[in-house]
C-alpha positions in Angstrom: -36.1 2.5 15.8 -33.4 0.7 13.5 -30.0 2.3 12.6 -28.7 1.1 9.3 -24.6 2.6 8.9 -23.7 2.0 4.9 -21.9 -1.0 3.8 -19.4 -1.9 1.1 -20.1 -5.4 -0.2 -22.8 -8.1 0.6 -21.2 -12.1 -0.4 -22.2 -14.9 0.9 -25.2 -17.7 0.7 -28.6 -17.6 2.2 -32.3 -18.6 2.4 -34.7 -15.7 2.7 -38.3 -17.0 4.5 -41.0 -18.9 3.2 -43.6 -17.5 0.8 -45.8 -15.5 3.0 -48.7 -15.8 -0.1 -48.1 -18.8 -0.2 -48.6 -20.0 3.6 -51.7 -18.0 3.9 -52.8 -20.4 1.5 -51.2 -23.9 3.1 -52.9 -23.1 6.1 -56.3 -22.1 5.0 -56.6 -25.3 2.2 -55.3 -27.5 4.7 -57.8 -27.0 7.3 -60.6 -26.8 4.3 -59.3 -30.7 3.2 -59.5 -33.5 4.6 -56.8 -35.6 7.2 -53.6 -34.0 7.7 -51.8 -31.8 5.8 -48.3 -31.3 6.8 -46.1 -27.7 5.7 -42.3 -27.4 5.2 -41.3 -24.0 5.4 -43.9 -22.3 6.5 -43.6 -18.5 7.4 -43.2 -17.7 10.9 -44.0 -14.3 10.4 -47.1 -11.7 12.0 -49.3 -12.4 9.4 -49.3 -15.7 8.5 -49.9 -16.4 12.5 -52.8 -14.0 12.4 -54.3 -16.2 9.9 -53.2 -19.9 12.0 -55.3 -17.6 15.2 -58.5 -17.1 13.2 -58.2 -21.0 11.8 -57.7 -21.8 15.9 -61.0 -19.7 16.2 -62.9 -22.0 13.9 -62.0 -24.9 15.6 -58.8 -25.9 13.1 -56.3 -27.8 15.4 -52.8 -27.2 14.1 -49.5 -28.1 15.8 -45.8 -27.1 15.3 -43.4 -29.8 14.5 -40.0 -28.4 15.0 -38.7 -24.8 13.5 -39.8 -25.7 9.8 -42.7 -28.0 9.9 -46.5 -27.4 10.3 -48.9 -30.3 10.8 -52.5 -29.5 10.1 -55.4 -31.3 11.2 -57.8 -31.2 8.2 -61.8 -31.0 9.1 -63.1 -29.6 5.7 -66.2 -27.0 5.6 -68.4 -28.9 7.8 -65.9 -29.2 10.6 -65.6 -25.2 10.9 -67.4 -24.2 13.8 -68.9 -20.5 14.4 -66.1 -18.4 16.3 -67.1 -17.2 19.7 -64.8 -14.2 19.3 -64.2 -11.7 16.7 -61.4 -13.2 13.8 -58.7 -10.4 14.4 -56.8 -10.6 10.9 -54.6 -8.0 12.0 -52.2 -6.6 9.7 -53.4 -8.9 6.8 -55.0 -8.3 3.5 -54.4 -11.5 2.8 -56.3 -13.1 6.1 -59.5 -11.1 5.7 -60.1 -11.3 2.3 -59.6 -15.0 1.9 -61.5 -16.2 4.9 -64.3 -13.7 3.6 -64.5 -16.4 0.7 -64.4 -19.3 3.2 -67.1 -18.4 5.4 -69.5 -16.9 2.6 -70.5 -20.8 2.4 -71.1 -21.7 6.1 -74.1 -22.2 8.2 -73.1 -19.5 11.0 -72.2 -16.3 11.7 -68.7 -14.2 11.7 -67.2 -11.4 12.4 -63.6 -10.5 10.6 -61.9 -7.2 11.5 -58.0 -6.0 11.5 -55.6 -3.2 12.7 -56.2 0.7 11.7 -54.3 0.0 8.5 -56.6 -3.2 7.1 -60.2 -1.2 8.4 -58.5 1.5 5.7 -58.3 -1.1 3.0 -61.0 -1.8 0.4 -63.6 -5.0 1.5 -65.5 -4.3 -1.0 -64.1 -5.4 -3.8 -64.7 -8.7 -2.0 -68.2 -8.5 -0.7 -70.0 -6.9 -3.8 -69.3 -10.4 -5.9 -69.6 -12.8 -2.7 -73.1 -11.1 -2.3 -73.9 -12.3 -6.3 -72.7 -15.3 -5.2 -75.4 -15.3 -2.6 -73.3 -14.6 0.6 -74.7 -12.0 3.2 -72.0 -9.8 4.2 -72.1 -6.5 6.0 -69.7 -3.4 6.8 -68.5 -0.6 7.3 -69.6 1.8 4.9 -72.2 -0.6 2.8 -69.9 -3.4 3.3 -66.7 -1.5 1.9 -64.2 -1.5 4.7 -64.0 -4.1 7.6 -65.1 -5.0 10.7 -67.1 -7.4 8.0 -69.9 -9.2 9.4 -71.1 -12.4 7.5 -74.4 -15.0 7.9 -73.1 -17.7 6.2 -75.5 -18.9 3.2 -75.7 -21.4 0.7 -74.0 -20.2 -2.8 -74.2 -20.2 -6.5 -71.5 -20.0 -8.8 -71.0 -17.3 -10.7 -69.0 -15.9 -13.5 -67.5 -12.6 -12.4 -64.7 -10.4 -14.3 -62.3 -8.5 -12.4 -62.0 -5.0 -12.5 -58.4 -4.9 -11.3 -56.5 -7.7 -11.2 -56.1 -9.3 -7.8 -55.2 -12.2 -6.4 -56.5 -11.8 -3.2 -59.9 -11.3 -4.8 -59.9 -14.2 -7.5 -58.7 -16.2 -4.3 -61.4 -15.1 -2.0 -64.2 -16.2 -4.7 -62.5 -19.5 -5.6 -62.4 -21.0 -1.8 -65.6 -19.2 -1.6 -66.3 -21.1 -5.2 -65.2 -24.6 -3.4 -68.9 -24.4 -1.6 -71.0 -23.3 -4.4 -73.8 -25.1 -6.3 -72.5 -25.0 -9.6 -69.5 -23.9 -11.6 -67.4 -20.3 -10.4 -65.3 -18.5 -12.7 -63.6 -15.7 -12.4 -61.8 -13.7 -15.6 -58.8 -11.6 -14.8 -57.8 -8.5 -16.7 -54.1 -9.2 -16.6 -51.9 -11.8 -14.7 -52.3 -12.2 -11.1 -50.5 -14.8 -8.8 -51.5 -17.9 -9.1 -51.2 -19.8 -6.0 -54.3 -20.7 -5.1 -54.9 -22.4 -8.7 -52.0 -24.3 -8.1 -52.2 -25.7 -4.4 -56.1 -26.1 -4.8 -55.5 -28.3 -7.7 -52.7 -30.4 -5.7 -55.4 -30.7 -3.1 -57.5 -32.0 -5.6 -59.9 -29.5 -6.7 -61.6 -28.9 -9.8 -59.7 -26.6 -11.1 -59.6 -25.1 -15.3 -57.7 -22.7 -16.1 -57.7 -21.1 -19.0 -55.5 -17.9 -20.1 -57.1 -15.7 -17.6 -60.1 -17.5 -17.1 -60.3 -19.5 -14.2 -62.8 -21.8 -12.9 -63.7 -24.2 -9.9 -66.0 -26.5 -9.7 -68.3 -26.8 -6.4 -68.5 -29.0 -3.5 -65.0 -31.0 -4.7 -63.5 -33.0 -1.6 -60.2 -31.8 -1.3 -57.4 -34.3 0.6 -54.5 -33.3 3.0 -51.0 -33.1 1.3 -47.7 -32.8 1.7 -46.8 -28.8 0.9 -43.0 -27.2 1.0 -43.0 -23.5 0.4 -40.3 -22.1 -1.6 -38.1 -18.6 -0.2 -40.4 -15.6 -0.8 -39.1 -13.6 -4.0 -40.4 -10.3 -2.2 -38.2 -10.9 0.8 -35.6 -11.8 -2.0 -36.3 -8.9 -3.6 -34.4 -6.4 -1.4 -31.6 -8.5 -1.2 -31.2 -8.7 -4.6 -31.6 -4.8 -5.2 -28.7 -4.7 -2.0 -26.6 -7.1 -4.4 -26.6 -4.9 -7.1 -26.2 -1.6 -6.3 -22.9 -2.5 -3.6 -19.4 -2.7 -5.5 -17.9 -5.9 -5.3 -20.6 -7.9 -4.2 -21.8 -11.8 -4.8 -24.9 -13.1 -3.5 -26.9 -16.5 -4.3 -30.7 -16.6 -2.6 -31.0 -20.4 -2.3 -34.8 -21.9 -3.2 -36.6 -18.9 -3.9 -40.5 -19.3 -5.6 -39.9 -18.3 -8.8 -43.5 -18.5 -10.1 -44.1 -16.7 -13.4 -46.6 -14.5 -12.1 -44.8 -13.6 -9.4 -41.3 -13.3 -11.2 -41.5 -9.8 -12.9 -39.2 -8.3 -10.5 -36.5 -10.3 -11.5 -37.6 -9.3 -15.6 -37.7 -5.6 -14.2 -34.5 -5.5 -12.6 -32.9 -7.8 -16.0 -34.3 -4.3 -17.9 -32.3 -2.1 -15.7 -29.4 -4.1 -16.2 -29.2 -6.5 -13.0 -26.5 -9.4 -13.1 -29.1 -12.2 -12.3 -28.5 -15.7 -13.0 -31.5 -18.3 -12.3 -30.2 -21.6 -11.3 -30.4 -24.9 -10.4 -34.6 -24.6 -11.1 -36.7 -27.4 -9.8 -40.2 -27.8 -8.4 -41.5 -28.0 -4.8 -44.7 -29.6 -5.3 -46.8 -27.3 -8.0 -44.2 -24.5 -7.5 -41.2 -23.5 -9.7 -38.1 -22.8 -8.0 -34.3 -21.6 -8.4 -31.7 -20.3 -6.5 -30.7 -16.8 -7.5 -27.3 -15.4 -8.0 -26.9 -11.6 -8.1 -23.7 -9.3 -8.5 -22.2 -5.6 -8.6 -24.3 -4.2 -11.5 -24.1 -1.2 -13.5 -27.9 0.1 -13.4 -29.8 2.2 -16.0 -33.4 3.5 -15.8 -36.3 2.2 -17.5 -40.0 2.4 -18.2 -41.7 -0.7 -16.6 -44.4 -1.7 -18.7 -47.5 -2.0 -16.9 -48.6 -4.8 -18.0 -45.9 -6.3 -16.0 -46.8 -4.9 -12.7 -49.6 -7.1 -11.6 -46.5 -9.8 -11.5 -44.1 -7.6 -8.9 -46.8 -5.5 -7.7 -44.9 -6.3 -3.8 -41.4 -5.7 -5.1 -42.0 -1.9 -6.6 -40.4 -0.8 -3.1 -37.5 -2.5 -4.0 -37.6 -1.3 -7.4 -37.7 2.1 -6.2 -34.3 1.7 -4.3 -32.1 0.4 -7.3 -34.2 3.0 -9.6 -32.5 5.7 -7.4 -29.0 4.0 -7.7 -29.5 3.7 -11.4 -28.4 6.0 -13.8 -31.3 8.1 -15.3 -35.2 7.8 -15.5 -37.5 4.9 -14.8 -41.2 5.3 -14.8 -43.5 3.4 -12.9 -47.2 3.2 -14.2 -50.5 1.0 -14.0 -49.7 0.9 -10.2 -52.5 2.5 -8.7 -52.7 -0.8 -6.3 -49.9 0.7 -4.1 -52.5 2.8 -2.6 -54.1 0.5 -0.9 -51.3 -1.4 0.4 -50.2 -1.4 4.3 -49.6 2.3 3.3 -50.3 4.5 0.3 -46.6 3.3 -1.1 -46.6 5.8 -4.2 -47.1 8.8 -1.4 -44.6 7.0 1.2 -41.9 6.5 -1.2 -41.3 9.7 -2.6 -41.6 11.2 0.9 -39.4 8.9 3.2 -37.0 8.0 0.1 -37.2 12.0 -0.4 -35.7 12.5 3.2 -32.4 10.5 2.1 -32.3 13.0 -1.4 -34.1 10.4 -3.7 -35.9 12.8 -6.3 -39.5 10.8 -6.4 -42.8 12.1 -8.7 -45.9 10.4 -7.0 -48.6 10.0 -10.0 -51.5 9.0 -9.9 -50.8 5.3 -10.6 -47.0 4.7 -10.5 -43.5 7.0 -9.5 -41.2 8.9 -11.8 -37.7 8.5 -10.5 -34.8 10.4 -11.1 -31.4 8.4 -10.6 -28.1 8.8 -9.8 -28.2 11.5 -7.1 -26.3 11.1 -3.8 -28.4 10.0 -1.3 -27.7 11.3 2.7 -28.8 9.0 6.0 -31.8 10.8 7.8 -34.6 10.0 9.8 -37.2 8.5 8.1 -40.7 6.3 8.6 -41.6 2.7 7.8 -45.2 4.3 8.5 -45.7 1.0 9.9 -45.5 -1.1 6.3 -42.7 -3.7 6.5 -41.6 -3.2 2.7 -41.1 0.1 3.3 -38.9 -0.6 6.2 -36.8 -3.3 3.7 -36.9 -0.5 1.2 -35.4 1.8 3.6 -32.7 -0.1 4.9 -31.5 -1.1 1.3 -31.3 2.1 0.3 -29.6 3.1 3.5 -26.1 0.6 2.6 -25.4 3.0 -0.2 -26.2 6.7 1.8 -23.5 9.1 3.0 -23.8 8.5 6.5 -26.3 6.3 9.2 -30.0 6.0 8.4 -32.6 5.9 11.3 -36.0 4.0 10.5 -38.6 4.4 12.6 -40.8 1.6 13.7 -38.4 -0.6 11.6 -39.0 -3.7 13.4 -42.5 -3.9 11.6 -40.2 -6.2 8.8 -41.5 -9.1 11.6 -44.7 -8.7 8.9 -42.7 -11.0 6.4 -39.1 -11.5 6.8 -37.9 -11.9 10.5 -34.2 -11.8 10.8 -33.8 -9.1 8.0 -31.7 -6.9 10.1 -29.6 -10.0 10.9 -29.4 -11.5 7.6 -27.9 -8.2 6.1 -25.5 -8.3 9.2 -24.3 -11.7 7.9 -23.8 -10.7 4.1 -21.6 -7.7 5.4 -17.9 -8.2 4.4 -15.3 -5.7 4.6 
């Protein structure tokens, strides 16, 4: 359990983690390319290291060089070799889904399973167009829900159109794409991150992209690079919402990813009235990034269009906090996604947030929120998603009195340190 007390201010300068998408990536494209690939910044968090375990499993040699650098020792798809244990991806949506796509193409058999919370999330989604593309996967429920089982075959592109938009998805089908005889495309129905687009392009992919059509084209040698992975704007995300809804407080987030598909939160929290100013923006490899300064600001609700929340899908937690500092309504829609997150986070947020005197509507697809009421410290859950624990602890710096999250220390997911990093932002 983690006690938060409120605070007054938060000044000062820091850097928030690396990009936990993002690292997922670095480390499964680099051990798909050829020579080494070597990662500044990488994430150091749970599930990034589930997905360096499963690479280990395959036969990927990888060393750490120092606390900020990764070396990765390339062997490309022929140099995987069959695991002799079961790939545990742990807490990860991110792990399972991608190396579904990855091992769709190989000559041997797999087995990918996770924690209680990721044999609840949708596989589906995944299998159903791997199995078009010719892959052989099995599961749980006719393949829905993991532990996935999967006979590697030979592939076919496809062109396959998204139901949802999903970057875990489009991901999965591009690396599994990368083996395929033939073109694969994949057409979004709104904006999804793009980081796979970008790195597999650096590595030197085949990549088109056009609007929300993207393709790749098959059996493309790809070549070890150089990688540095810019802050995470999630984990910035909370930091920010911390920022604004303290009095008299100053805070610049130094070299945060600030990806336009991924930047919506900062667009959001502009709506609501946020004092955010984007500086000193400059490019880490295929990645745009800025430092962030945020201040005191004076909230107001507002209706987030849904078209928009494909772009801060990770950061509605945080959005949830200020939208209960801020001053009237803001409506959350098109989010049906947060239901299969770590948790359901449209029923966990009006409950835990509920505990502290937040006035939450769940719908179907999104939150209603009612703003400006006094919140209270109380006991409440992370239910074991680290965003939710973030969320908590934000809003708990504003509460009348000391907040107790249980199973807090699940922020390890993504942002290690949090607890400490608000420490150091504290000033009288």
């Amino acid at each position: 359990m983690v006690t938060i007390e409120p605070q007054l201010k938060l000044r000062g300068r820091l850097q928030v983690p690396g990009d936990k998408s993002i690292s997922h990536r670095a480390a499964i494209i680099g051990a798909l390319a050829h020579g080494m690939t070597e990662v500044e910044g990488f994430l150091r968090a749970r599930d990034p290291l589930q997905t360096l375990a499963c690479l280990t499993s395959l036969g990927v040699r990888w060393e750490n060089r120092g606390e900020n650098r990764l070396i990765i020792e390339g062997r490309g798809f022929d140099g995987l070799r069959e695991p002799k244990v079961v790939l545990d991806a742990g807490n990860s949506g991110t792990t399972i889904r991608l190396l579904m796509g990855v091992l769709a193409g190989t000559d041997f058999f797999s087995v990918l399973t996770g924690d209680a919370s990721l044999r609840r999330r949708p596989m589906g989604r995944v299998a159903e167009p791997l199995k078009e593309m010719g892959a052989r996967v099995f599961g749980r429920a006719q393949g829905q829900y993991a532990p996935v089982a999967i006979v590697g075959s030979p592939l076919r592109g496809i062109e396959y159109r998204l139901p949802v938009a999903s970057a875990q998805v489009k991901s999965a089908l591009l690396l599994a794409g990368l083996r395929a005889e033939g073109e694969t495309v994949v057409v979004e129905p709104g904006p999804s991150r793009d980081h796979t687009e970008r790195m597999l392009s650096a590595f030197g992919a085949e990549v088109d992209r056009k609007g929300r059509r993207v393709a790749v084209r098959g059996l493309a040698r790809l070549e070890g690079q150089r990688i540095v992975i810019p802050g995470d704007i999630s984990s910035a995300a909370f930091l920010m919402v911390a920022a604004c809804i303290r009095p008299r407080s100053d805070l610049i987030i130094e070299g945060v990813g600030v990806n336009p598909t991924r930047a919506g939160v900062i667009r959001a929290l502009r709506a609501m009235g946020a004092r955010i100013e984007v500086e000193n923006e400059r490019n880490f490899g295929p990645e745009p990034v800025a430092d962030l300064r945020v201040g005191t600001s004076d909230l107001h609700g507002t209706k987030i269009d849904p078209a928009l929340v494909p772009t801060l899908i990770d950061e509605i937690p945080a959005l949830a906090v200020a939208a209960c500092y801020a001053s009237g309504r803001t409506v959350v829609r098109g989010a049906g996604e947060l239901k299969v997150k770590e948790t359901n986070r449209i029923e966990a947020l009006a409950a835990e947030l509920g505990r502290m005197g937040a006035c939450i509507t769940p719908l179907p697809d999104g939150l209603v929120i009612e703003g400006g009421r006094e919140l209270t410290g109380a006991r409440c859950s992370s239910r074991g998603d680290h965003r939710m624990a973030m969320a908590l602890a934000v809003a708990a710096l504003g509460a009348r009195g000391p907040t107790t999250i249980v199973d807090g220390e699940c922020v390890d997911v993504s942002f290690p340190g949090f607890y400490q990093a608000f420490q150091g932002l504290v000033r009288p």
